[in-house]
C-alpha positions in Angstrom: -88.5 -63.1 127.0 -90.3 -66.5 127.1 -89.1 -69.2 125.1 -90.6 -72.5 123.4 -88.3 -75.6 122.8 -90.2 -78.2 120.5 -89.5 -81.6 120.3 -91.9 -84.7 118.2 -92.7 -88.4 118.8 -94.0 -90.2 115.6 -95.3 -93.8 116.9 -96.2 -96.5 115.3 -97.9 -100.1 117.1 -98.7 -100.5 120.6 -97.0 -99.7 123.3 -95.2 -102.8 124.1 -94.3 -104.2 120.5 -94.5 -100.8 119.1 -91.6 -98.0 118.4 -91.2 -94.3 118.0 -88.8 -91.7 117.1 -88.3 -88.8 118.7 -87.2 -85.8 116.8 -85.5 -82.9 118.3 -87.4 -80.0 116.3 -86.1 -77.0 118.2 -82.0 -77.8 118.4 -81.9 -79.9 115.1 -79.6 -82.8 117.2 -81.6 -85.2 114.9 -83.9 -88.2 116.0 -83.8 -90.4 118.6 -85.4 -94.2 118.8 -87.9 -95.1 121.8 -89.4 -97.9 122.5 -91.4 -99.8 125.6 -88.4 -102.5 126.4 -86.0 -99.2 126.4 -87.8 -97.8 129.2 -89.0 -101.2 131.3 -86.1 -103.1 130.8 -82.4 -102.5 128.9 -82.1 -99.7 126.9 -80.2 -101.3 124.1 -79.6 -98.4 122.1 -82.3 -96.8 122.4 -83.7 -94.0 124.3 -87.0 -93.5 127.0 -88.5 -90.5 128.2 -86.8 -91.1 131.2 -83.7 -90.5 129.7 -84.9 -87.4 128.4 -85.9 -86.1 131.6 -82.7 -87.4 133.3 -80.8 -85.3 130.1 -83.0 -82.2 131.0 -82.6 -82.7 135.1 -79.0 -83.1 134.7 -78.2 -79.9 132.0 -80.9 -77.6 134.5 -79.3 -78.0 137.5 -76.0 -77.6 136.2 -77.2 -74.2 134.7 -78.5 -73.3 138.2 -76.2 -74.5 140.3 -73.5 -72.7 138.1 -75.6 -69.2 138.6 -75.9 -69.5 141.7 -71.9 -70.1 142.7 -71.6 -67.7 140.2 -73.5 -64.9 141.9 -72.1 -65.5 145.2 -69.0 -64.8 144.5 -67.3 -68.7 143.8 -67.8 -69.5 140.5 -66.9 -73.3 139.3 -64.0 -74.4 137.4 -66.0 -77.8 136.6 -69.5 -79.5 138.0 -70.2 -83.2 136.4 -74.0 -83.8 137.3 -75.6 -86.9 136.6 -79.7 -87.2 137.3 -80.9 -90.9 137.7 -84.5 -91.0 137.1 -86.3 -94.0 138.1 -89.5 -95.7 136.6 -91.5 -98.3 137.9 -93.8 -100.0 135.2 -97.4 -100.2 136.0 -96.3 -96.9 138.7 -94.8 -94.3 137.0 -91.6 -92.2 137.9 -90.7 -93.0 141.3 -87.9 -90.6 142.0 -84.7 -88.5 140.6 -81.3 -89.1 142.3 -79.3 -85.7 141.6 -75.3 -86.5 142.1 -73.0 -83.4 141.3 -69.1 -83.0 141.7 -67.7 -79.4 141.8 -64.0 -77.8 141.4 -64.9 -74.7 142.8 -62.4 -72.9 144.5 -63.1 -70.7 147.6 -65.8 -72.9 148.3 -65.5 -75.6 151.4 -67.9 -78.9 151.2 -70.3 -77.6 153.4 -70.8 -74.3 151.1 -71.3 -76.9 148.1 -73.8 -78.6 149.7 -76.2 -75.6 150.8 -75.6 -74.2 147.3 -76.5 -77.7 145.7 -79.5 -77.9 147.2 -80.8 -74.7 146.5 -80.0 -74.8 143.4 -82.3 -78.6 143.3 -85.0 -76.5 144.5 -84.6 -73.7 141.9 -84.0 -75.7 138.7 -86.9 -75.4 136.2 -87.0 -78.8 135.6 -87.4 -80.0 139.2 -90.1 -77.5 140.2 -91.7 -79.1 136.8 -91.1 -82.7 138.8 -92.5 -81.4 141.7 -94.9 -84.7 142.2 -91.8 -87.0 142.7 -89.2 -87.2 145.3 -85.6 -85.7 144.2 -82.5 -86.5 146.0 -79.1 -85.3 145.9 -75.7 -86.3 146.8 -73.0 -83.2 146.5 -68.9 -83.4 146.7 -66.2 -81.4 145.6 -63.4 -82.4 143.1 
């Protein structure tokens, strides 16, 4: 069964002196403040759509990765993921670092790794990033 998550942007001004808020229809987390200098320079508080992506990267391929170990018989105690997504003003997204840790037992480092990176290349949300580069750096706990 097909789902559809929805989320708004209300903006108001430009887009460098300008701000938004991002609302979070579907979960009901509540709203989110985004702004230019949030995403080309420090965040200060508020968020970009880089961070959202980085957010979705990050919860995707810990989904994935957990199926996967899951189905093969070594099932995680714990993964920490982290996505680093990486914009370039006047360029666009550049790339997405992918950095997981695992505790999963039965599983040697080399086992983590090939299941890591097949589990990058079945995530959702990378196939949706196809059109950028996506690394990854995998250890064990």
């Amino acid at each position: 069964m097909a789902t559809t998550r929805t989320a708004q942007t209300a903006w108001e001004g430009d887009l460098v002196n300008g701000e938004g808020q991002v609302t979070f229809t579907s979960s009901g987390i509540g709203d989110q403040p985004v702004s230019w200098p949030a995403r080309a320079e420090a965040p200060n508080g508020v968020t970009s759509p880089e961070e959202l992506i980085a957010a979705a990267h990050s919860a995707c391929f810990s989904m994935a990765l957990s199926h996967a170990l899951t189905q093969a018989g070594t099932p995680p105690r714990r993964l920490e993921s982290q996505a680093d997504v990486t914009f370039q003003p006047g360029t666009g997204i550049t790339g997405v670092h992918l950095t997981v840790n695992g505790d999963v037992p039965g599983l040697d480092l080399d086992g983590f790794v090939k299941a890591a990176e097949e589990a990058k290349a079945g995530c959702p949300v990378s196939q949706a990033l196809a059109g950028t580069t996506i690394t990854l750096t995998a250890g064990l706990l």
